[in-house]
N, C-alpha and C positions, 0 to 999 in steps of 0.2 A: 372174845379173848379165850384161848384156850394154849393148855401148858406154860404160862407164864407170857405166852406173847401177845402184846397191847399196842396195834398200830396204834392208837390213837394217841397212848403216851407219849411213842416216839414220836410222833407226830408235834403233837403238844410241847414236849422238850426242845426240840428240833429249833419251831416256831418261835420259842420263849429266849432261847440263846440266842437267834438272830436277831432279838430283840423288836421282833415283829408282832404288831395286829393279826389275829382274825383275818378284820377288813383288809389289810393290806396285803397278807399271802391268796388270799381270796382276788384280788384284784392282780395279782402274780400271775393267778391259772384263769382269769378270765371266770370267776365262780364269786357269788354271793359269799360273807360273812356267816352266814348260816349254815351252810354246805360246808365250810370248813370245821364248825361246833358238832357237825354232823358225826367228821370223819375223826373229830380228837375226844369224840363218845362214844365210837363205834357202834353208832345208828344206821352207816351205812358203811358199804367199803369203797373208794377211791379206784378209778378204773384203770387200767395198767398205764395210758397216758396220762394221765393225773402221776400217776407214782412216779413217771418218768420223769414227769416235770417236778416234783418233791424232791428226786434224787438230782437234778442239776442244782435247783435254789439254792439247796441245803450243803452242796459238793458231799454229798453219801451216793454211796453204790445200795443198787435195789437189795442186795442179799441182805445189807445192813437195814431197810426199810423192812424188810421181811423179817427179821430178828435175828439173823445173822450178827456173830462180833464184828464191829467197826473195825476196819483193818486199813483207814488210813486211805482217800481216795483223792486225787486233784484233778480238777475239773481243767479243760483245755478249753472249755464251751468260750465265745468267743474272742479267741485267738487265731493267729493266721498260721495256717500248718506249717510255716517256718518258723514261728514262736512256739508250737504243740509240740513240733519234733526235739526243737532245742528241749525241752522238759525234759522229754523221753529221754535223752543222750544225757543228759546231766546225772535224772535218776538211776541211769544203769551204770556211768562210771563213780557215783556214790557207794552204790553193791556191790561195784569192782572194790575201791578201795575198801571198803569195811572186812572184805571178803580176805583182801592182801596185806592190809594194815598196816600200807609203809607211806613214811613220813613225805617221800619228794613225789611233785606231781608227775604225772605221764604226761608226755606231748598232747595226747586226745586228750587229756585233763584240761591242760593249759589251752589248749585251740579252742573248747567249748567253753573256758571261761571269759574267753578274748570276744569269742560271738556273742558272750549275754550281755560283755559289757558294751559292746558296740551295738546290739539292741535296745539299750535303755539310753545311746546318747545319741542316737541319730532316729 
């Protein structure tokens, strides 16, 4: 740990809000219960694929594992890139309106709500 940054808190945090075991995020990355006591003492450090796979479990972005401020990340991980895309086009016309701040929906507004709801009933 050095300047205030403690993988292993976040780590430990991380773990504790998903309401997870040790044993059970351990059994997540394919690693012993111990290995994980390891990395949330910082005994050892977690190797970039290990983080990679703490940052899908968890839906954090590595910068956030790194000590980075959380800035908010959603996970696409198994979705079918026509459900990842629909995300992507919903959160940019969200940005659009917060950005324009008007009350009536856009046609692209209304066509990508029309596609999510026809993804959840068929």
């Amino acid at each position: 740990m050095q300047n205030g940054y403690d993988l292993g808190l976040i780590l430990k945090k991380l773990r504790l809000d998903a309401g997870m075991s040790q044993q059970e995020l351990g059994e997540r990355i394919n690693r012993d219960k111990g290995i994980i006591s390891r990395y949330e003492n910082n005994y050892q450090t977690p190797p970039f694929e290990t983080m990679r796979d703490f940052a899908a479990i968890f839906n954090v972005s590595l910068d956030y594992l790194g000590g980075v401020e959380k800035q908010g990340v959603i996970s696409v991980h198994g979705l079918t890139e026509e459900q990842a895309g629909l995300l992507i086009r919903i959160a940019e016309l969200m940005r659009n309106k917060n950005r324009l701040a008007v009350d009536k929906l856009t046609a692209e507004q209304s066509e990508v709500i029309g596609n999510l709801v026809k993804e959840f009933l068929f």
